[in-house]
C-alpha positions in Angstrom: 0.1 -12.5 8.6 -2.8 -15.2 7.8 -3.2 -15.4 11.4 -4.5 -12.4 11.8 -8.0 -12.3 11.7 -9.6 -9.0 10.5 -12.1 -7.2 13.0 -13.5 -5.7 10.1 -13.8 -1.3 9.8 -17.1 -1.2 12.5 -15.6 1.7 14.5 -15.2 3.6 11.2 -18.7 2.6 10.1 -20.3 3.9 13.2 -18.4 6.8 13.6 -19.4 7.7 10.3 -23.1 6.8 11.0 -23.2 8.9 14.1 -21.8 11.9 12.4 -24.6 11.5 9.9 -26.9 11.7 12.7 -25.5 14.2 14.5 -26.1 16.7 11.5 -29.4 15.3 10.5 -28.6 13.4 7.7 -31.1 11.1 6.9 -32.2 8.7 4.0 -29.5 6.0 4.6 -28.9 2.3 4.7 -26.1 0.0 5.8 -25.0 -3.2 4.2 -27.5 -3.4 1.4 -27.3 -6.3 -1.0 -25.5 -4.4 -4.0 -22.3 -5.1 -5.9 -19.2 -4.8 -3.5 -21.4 -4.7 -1.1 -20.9 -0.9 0.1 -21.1 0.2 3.7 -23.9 3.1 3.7 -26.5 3.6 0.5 -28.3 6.7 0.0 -31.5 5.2 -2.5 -33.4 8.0 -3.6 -29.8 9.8 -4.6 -28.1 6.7 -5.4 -24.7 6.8 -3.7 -23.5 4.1 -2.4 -20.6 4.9 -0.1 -17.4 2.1 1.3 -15.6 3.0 4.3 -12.7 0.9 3.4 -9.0 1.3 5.3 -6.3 3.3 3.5 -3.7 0.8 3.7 -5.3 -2.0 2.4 -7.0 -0.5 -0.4 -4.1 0.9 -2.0 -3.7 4.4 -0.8 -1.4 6.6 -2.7 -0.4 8.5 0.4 -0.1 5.7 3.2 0.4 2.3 1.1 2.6 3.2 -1.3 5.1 4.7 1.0 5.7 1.2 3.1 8.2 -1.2 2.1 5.7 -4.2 1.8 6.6 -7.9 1.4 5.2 -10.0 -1.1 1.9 -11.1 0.1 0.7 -8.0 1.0 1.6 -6.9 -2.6 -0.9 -9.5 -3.7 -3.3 -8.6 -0.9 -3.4 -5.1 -1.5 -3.5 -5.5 -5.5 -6.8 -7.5 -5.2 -8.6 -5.5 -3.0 -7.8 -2.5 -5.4 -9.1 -5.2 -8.3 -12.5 -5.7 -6.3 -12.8 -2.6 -5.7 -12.3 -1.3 -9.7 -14.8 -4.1 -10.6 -17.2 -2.8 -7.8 -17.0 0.7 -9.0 -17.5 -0.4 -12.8 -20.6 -2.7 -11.5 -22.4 0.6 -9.6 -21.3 3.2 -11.7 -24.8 2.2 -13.7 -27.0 4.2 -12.4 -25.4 5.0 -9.1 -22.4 7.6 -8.0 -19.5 5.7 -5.6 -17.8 7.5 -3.1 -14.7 5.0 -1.1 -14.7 7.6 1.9 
């Protein structure tokens, strides 16, 4: 596993961006500099959005179900971690959606 190298969720990122465009949504950012650093901002609402993958965020419905070794245990268990402390970090002044 450690030599696999993530690509990172950039064909869920700009699918996402293109449906926003598609039905005129407007007003967002990507990759601002906030906590957790999340994926698309709306400022004037404040939402801060993360396009994360199910499996390694700990999904109820897709992680859960897999038998999973050790590492991915711990993997899986701090990225839900990060993404608590990310969520506590926002959630002042700013509504979090993990889409």
């Amino acid at each position: 596993m450690a030599a696999i190298r993530s690509r990172g969720n950039k064909e869920t990122e700009l699918r996402l961006a293109a449906i926003l465009r598609t039905h005129g949504i407007t007003g967002w950012r990507r990759h601002q500099p906030l906590p957790g650093r999340p994926d698309f901002i709306f400022r004037r609402e404040r939402v801060a959005a993360f396009v994360d993958g199910c499996f390694w965020h700990g999904c109820r419905w897709h992680c859960l179900r897999l038998k999973t070794i050790a590492y991915r245990k711990n993997k899986i268990g701090g990225n839900v971690l990060r993404n608590r402390a990310a969520n506590k970090a926002l959630n002042k002044g700013w509504r979090v959606m993990w889409v």
